[in-house]
Structures are given as C-alpha cells and as structure tokens.
C-alpha positions in Angstrom: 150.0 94.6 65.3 148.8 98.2 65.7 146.1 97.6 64.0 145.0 94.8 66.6 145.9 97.1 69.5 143.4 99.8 68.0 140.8 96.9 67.6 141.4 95.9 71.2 141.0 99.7 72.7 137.7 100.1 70.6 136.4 97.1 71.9 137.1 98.4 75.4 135.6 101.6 74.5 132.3 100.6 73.3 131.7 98.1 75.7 132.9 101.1 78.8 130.2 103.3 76.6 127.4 100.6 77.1 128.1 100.1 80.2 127.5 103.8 80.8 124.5 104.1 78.9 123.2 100.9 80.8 123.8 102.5 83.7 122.3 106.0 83.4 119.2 105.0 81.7 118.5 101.9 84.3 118.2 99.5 81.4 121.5 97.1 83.1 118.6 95.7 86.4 116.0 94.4 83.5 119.4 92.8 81.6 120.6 91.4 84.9 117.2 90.2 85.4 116.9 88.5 81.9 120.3 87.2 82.2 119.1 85.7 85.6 116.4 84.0 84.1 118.2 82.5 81.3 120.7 81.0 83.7 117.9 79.4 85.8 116.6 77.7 82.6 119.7 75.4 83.1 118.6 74.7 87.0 115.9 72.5 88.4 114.0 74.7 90.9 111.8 73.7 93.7 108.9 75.6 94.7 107.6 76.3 98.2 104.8 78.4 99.2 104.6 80.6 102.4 100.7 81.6 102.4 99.3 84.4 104.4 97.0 82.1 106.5 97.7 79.1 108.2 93.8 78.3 108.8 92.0 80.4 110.6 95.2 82.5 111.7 97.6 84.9 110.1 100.4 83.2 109.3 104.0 84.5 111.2 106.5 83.5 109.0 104.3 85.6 106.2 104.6 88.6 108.2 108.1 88.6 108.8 108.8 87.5 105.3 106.9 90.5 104.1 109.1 92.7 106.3 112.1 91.0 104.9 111.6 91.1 101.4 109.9 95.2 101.2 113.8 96.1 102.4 115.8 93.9 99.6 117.4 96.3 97.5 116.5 94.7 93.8 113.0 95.9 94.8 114.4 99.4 94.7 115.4 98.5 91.4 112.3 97.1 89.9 110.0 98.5 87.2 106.9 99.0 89.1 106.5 98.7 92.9 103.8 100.1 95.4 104.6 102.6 98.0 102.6 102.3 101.4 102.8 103.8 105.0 103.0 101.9 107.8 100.3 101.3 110.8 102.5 103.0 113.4 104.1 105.8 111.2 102.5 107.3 108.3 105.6 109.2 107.5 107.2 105.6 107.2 107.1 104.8 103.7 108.0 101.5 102.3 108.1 99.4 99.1 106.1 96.6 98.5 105.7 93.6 95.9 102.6 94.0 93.7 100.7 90.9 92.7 102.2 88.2 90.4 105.2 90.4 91.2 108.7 88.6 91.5 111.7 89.7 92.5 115.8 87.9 93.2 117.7 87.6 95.9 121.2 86.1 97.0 122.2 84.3 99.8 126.0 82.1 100.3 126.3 82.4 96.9 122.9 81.1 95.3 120.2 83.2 93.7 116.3 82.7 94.9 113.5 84.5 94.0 110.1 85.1 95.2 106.8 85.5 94.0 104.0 88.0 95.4 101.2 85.1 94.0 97.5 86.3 94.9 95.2 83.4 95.7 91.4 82.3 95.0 90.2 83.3 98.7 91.7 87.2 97.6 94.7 86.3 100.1 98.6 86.0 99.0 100.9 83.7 99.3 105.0 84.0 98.6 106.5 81.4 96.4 110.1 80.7 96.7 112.0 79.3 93.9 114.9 77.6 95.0 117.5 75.7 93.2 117.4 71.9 94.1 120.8 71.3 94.7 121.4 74.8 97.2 118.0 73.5 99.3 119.6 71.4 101.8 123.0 73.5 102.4 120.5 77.1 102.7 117.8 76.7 103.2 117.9 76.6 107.1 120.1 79.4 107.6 118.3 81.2 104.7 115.2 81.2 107.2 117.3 82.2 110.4 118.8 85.6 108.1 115.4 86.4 107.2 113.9 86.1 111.2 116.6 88.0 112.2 116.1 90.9 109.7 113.1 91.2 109.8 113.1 91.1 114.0 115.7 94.2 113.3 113.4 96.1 111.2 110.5 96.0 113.2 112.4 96.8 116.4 113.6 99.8 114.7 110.3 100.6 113.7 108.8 100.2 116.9 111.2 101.3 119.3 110.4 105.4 120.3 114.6 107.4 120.1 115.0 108.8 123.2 117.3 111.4 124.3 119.4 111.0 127.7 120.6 114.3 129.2 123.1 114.6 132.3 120.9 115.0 135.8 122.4 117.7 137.7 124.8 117.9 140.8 126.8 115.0 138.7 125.1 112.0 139.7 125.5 109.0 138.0 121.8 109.0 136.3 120.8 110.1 133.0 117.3 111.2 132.4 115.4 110.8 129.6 113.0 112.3 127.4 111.4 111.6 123.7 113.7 112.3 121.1 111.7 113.9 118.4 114.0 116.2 116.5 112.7 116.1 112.5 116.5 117.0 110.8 117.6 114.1 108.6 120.3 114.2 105.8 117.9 114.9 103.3 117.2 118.2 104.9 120.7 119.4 106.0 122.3 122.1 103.9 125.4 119.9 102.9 127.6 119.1 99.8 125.9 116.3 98.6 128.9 114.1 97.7 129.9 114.4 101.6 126.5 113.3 102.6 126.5 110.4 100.9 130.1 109.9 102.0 128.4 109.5 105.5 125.8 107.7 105.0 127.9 105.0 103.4 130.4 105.3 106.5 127.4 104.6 108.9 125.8 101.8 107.0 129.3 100.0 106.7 129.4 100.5 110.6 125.8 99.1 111.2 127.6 95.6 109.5 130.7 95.3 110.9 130.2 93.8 113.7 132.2 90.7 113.0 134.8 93.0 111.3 135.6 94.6 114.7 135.8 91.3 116.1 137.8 89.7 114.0 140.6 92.8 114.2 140.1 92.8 117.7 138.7 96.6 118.4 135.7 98.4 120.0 132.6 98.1 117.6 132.3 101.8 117.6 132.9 105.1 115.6 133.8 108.9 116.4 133.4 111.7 114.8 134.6 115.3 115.3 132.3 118.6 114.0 133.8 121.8 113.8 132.7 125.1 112.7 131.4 128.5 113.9 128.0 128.3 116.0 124.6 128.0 113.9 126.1 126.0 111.4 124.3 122.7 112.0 126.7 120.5 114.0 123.6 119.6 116.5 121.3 119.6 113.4 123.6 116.6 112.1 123.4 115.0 115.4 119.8 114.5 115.0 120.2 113.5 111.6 122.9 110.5 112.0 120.3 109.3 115.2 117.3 109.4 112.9 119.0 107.5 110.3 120.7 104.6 112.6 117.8 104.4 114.7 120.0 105.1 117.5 119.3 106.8 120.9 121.3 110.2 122.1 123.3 110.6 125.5 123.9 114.3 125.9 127.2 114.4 127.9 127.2 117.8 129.9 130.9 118.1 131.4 130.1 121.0 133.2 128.0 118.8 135.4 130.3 115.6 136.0 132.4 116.4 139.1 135.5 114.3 138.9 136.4 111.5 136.7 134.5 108.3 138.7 131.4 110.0 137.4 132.3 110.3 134.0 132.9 106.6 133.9 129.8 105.8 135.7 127.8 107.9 133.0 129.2 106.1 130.2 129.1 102.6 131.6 125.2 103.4 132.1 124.8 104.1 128.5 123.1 101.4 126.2 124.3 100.2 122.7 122.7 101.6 119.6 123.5 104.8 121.2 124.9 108.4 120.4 126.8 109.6 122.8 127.6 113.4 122.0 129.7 116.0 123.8 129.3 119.4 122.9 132.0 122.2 122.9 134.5 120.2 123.9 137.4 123.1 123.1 135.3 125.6 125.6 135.4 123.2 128.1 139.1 122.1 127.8 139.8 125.8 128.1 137.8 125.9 131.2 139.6 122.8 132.4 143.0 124.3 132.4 141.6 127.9 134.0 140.2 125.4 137.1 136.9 127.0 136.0 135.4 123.2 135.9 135.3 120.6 138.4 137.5 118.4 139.2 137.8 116.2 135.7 141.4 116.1 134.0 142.7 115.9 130.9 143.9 112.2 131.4 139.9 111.6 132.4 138.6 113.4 128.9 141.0 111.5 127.2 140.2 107.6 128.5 136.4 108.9 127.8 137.5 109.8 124.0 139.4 106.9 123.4 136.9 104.1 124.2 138.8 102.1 126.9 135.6 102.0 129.3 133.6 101.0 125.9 135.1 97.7 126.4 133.6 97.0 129.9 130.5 99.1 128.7 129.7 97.5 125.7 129.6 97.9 121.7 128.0 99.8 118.8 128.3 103.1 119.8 128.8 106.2 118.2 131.1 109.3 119.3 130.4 112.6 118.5 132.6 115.7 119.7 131.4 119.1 118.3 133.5 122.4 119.2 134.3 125.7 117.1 137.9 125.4 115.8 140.3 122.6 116.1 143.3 124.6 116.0 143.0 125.5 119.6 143.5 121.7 120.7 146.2 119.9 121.3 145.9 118.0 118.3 147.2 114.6 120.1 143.6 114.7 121.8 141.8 114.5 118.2 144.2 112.1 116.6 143.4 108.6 114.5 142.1 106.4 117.4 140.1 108.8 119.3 138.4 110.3 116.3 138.0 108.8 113.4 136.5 111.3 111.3 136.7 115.1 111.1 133.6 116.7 109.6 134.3 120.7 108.7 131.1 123.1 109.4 131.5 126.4 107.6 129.3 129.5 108.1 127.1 129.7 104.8 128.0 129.6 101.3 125.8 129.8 98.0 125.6 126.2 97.5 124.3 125.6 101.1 122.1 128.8 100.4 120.6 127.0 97.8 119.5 124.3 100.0 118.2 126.3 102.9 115.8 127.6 100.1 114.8 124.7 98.5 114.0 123.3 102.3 112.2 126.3 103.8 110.6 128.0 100.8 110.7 125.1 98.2 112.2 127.5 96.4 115.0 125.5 93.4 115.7 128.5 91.4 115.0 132.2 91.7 115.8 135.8 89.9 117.6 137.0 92.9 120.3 134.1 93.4 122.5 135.8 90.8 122.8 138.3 93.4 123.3 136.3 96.2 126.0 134.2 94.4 127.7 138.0 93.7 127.4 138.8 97.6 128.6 135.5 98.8 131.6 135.6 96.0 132.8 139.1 97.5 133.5 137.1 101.0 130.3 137.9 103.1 128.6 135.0 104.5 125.8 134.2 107.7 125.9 130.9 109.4 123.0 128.6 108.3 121.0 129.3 111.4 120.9 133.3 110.7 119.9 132.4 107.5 117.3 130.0 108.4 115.6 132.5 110.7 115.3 135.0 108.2 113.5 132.5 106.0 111.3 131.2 108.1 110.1 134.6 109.5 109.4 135.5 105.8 108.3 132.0 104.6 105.0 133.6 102.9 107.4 135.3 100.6 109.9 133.5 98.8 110.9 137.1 97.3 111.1 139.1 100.6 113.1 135.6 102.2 115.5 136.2 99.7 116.3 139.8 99.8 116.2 139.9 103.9 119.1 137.1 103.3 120.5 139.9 100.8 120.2 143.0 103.4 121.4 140.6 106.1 124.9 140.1 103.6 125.2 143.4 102.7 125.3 145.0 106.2 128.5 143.1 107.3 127.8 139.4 106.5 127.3 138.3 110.3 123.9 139.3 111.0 124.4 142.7 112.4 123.0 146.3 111.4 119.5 143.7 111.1 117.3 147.1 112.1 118.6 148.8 109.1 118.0 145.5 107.1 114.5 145.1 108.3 113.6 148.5 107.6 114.7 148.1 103.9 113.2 145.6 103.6 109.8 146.2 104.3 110.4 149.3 101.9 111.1 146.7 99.2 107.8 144.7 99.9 105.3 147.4 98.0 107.5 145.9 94.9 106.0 142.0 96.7 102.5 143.1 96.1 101.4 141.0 93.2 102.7 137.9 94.5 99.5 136.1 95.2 97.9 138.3 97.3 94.3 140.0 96.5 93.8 143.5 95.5 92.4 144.3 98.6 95.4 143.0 100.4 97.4 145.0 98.1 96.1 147.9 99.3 96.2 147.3 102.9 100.0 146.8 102.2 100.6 149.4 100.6 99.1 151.7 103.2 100.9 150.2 106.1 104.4 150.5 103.6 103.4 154.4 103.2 103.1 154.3 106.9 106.6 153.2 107.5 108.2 155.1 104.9 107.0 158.2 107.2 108.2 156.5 110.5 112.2 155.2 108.4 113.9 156.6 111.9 111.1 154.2 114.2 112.6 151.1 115.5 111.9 148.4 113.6 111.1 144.3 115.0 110.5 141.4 113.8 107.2 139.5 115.4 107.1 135.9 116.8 106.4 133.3 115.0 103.1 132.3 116.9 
C-alpha cells in the first residue's frame, strides 16, 4: 500500500514539475495549440471568408475584425507576430496577424480560429473556421461581441482624456482642458507585485458591469492613497486614467460652497471618469476649524459613499489622496466608501532602483551598494526629491547618484542641499572620463579648481531650460 501511495505522490510530482517547466519556458501555448488541432480533427468545420474589399470599397466588417482580433490575448501568446503603430498614435503599438498566420479563439463555449490568408490581387482576407454544429447557435452573437469590441477599442483610441478642474466662486461648471500627463504603471516607482495587483483590480472593474447589476450596487470603485507629499499619489492618478482610458474631475473642496454644489458637481460628471479629491485630511481639519465654507461632514460623506452615483450614473472611479490616515475618523474611510487603501512611502532602495532605471536607464551601478547602506541606516527622500536630483544631473548617471547620496547623508529629507551641491561638484573632476572629450575635460577641470577656491560661495542649481 505504501508503495502505491509513493507511486501516486511521484506521479503528482512530475507531472506539477512539467507543468512548471511548460510554463516558464512558454512551450504549454504551442501544446495547447497542438492539442487544439488534434481535437478539431474530430469536427467538421465550415469555412467563411471576410475579404478586405467588398469591390471597389474597403470592406467594414474587415476593419473592425482586424481591430478585434490584434487585442485577443492568444496573439500575445503566439510564436511570431508583427508589432505596428497606429495612424493616430505612433506611441500606440499593437499586434498583428502576419500572413498565412492563424490564431484561436472562444466564444459560449466553442473554439474558432482565424486565418490572416493573403490573396492573388496582394489584399487579405480572414478565414474563419467554425464548427458546423456551433454555426447556427453563435454565430450571430459571435458577430455582435466582435462589433462591439472593436467599437470600444477604437473609441478609446480615438477619444482625447480630458481633465475637468473645479471653476472658481463654486459654481456648478467644470472646465476642461487636455489631459496629457505621460505617467503610466510602467513608469511608477512601485513594488511590482502591487502593481500588478492593480492592474488586475481595474481590469476586473472594466467587466463587471453585469456583476454590479446582478448584486445590486453602484458600478464603481474607490480608492484611498496615503503617504508623505512627493511620493507619487498624483503620479498614480495619471497612471490609472491612462490605463482605463478614463477622463479626470479634479474636485477642489476649497472652492464648493455648501453641499447643493457638491452634488451638482458630481451629478455633472460623465462615466468613464476619475473623479479625484486631493488632501482630503487637510481639508477635514479645515472643516472642523470653520476655515472652509459651508460643506459638512454629513456632505463629504454622501459624496464618498456613492449615493448621488446612483442618480449620476455608473463606471466611475474614486480616488481620495491625503498624508496619514490616522488623523481620520476612520468610520469616514471604512469598506463601502473606500474600497482600497494604497500606502505611499517616502523612498526606499527598491523604489530607488526604479527612479534610476526610469530617468537615467540606469539597472545596475557601483554606487547602489552605498545607497542600499544609506537607506538601511533609516534615511530616505520622497520620490519627487529624488527625481529632481536626477533629472538635473541626467547627463551623469554617476554624479545622479552621488547627489542622491549627499542628499541622504545630510539628514535624509532634502535639506543642508547647499552643502550637498557643493560636494558634489567637488566630486565631478573624478566624472571626467565619462564620455566627455579631452578638451571638455579640461574645461571641467578648470571651472572645478575654480570652485574649490570659492567652497564658502553659494552654491545653485540652474533651470532646466
């Protein structure tokens, strides 16, 4: 009998192992593949043909088809795919089917591919393979789910993100401008493992619309940030609207003068929106000082909890930023008003790590070491110090880092940055080989012995021009 039970857990083992091997080297989508195909050798398939032209004219259903089947996710998965920029955007880039190229998809249960088939006239035309028997109950809606994804992905695409900022003297209005900010999750100095947390949350919002339905809620999400200032809660903002496509209401409360406005701002907000309220602790404090207007805590509270989003409409995210949540009352941030609480420390050497790989494409360098030391011993900037410093040294990897090091060492907040600058333009004669020519060497080295005669001279940093 043992001898059974250590069969059976060896078994187990191996095939876990495979499975792990399959998975890391990417050799389980080709098996999935071929066991696809060996199923469909026990179907009868019909074949129909969506070509590029109809005549003279381009062909719609082509068009929106190619939109369609660039964002399935086994194309991700393929062996060999083409990478293009669109006509509006050429920083959108997208996949797309090569020629002859075929790919799977699934839809109410049945799998169908398509073929990217290239014809004599050097157009294309797509070739679905369907199963006989799933034609008649699919096929229909199968063409409605592809209209209506592809209609979302080129509004997305073609719609400009705006940002809505309160008018002043707290009338109902918003006014709007372009909303252009560049941050994105790839970009922001974050534990990996909690981006991808997010970006999993949001995309499992995008689809639940029917969820919220069916449960009888809101169709919308909030979020708190907190951490010092400079730490990237607005930077995170612009991230989460750039990656739902969404539009941003800034909500300025020192500008709303009672609580009928506050409702009127919301109610004039649109869905696929942001709507983002920034230092909301400052403000309560101000609230109970009577240093604000005439909004109450019972107001602030209806806004947080979504009641007005049911008269308002749906898909909508809430975002409340402020520095600590300890000064709160914490039955204002509780389940129902906020759903998720997002922590923004000042600085550490993991985030360091990213600021430098962003701004000087920097992955590894002799002088982390020391910076892991420095940030181990307790001292620590906010990402925004740090930033600065990098980008008003980003011709020097070298002299980035150790203005990030002086900055540490004076008292790991940023001040004491004269003495910091000043060493660290001592430290550059030691920079002079870094790519520079020998005549700029010089020239360096003459302005360095310059300021090592002028130490007690106030020392500046110049704008970036």
């Amino acid at each position: 009998m043992s001898i059974i039970w250590n069969l059976i857990i060896i078994i187990i083992f191996v095939l876990f192992l495979l499975r792990f091997i399959l998975i890391k080297t990417g050799l389980i989508y080709p098996l999935k593949e071929l066991t696809a195909t060996i199923q469909d050798c026990f179907y009868v398939h019909q074949y129909l043909k969506v070509p590029e032209f109809n005549e003279s004219q381009h062909n719609l259903l082509y068009r929106k088809l190619t939109l369609y089947l660039n964002s399935l996710p086994s194309l991700q998965h393929s062996d060999s795919i083409n990478l293009l920029t669109t006509f509006n955007n050429q920083n959108d880039v997208v996949l797309s089917l090569q020629p002859n190229q075929t790919i799977r998809d699934h839809f109410l249960g049945s799998t169908l591919s398509w073929k990217n088939q290239p014809e004599p006239n050097r157009t294309h035309s797509f070739v679905l393979a369907i199963r006989k028997a799933d034609k008649r109950r699919i096929l229909r809606p199968y063409l409605s789910h592809i209209h209506a994804i592809a209609d979302e992905i080129e509004n997305q695409r073609n719609r400009q993100l705006r940002l809505f900022i309160t008018a002043a003297g707290g009338n109902s209005r918003w006014r709007s401008i372009p909303f252009t900010h560049p941050s994105t999750f790839d970009t922001m100095a974050m534990e990996s493992d909690l981006k991808e947390k997010i970006k999993s949350d949001l995309e499992s919002f995008l689809k639940a619309k029917q969820y919220y339905r069916r449960i009888g809620r809101v169709w919308k999400r909030s979020f708190l940030l907190y951490g010092p200032s400079g730490t990237g809660k607005s930077s995170f903002v612009a991230a989460m609207a750039n990656f739902l496509s969404y539009d941003v209401y800034d909500v300025d409360l020192s500008k709303i003068r009672c609580d009928s406005d506050l409702r009127s701002l919301l109610l004039e907000t649109t869905p696929k929106s942001i709507v983002v309220v920034e230092d909301l602790d400052r403000l309560l404090a101000a609230e109970k000082s009577k240093a604000t207007s005439f909004l109450t805590m019972s107001g602030i509270q209806n806004f947080m909890d979504g009641i007005l989003s049911t008269c308002c409409g749906e898909e909508r995210v809430m975002v409340f930023t402020m520095s600590s949540k300890d000064r709160v009352d914490p039955n204002l941030i509780r389940p129902g008003r906020v759903d998720v609480h997002i922590q923004f420390p000042l600085c550490d050497f993991s985030a360091f790590k990213s600021l430098a790989s962003n701004y000087l494409g920097v992955r590894e360098h002799k002088l982390f070491p020391q910076v892991e030391e420095i940030f181990r011993q307790g001292a620590s900037l906010s990402h925004s110090e740090i930033g600065e410093l990098m980008i008003s040294n980003r011709n020097s990897p070298s002299r980035a880092i150790k203005s990030v090091i002086g900055a540490l060492r004076t008292d790991g907040d940023g001040r004491g940055t004269e003495e910091m600058i000043q060493r660290q333009r001592r430290d550059d004669v030691d920079e002079s080989h870094e790519g520079f020519g020998r005549v700029k060497d010089l020239r360096r080295l003459y302005s360095m012995f310059k300021l090592r005669n002028n130490r007690r001279s106030r020392a500046s940093i110049s704008p970036l021009p």
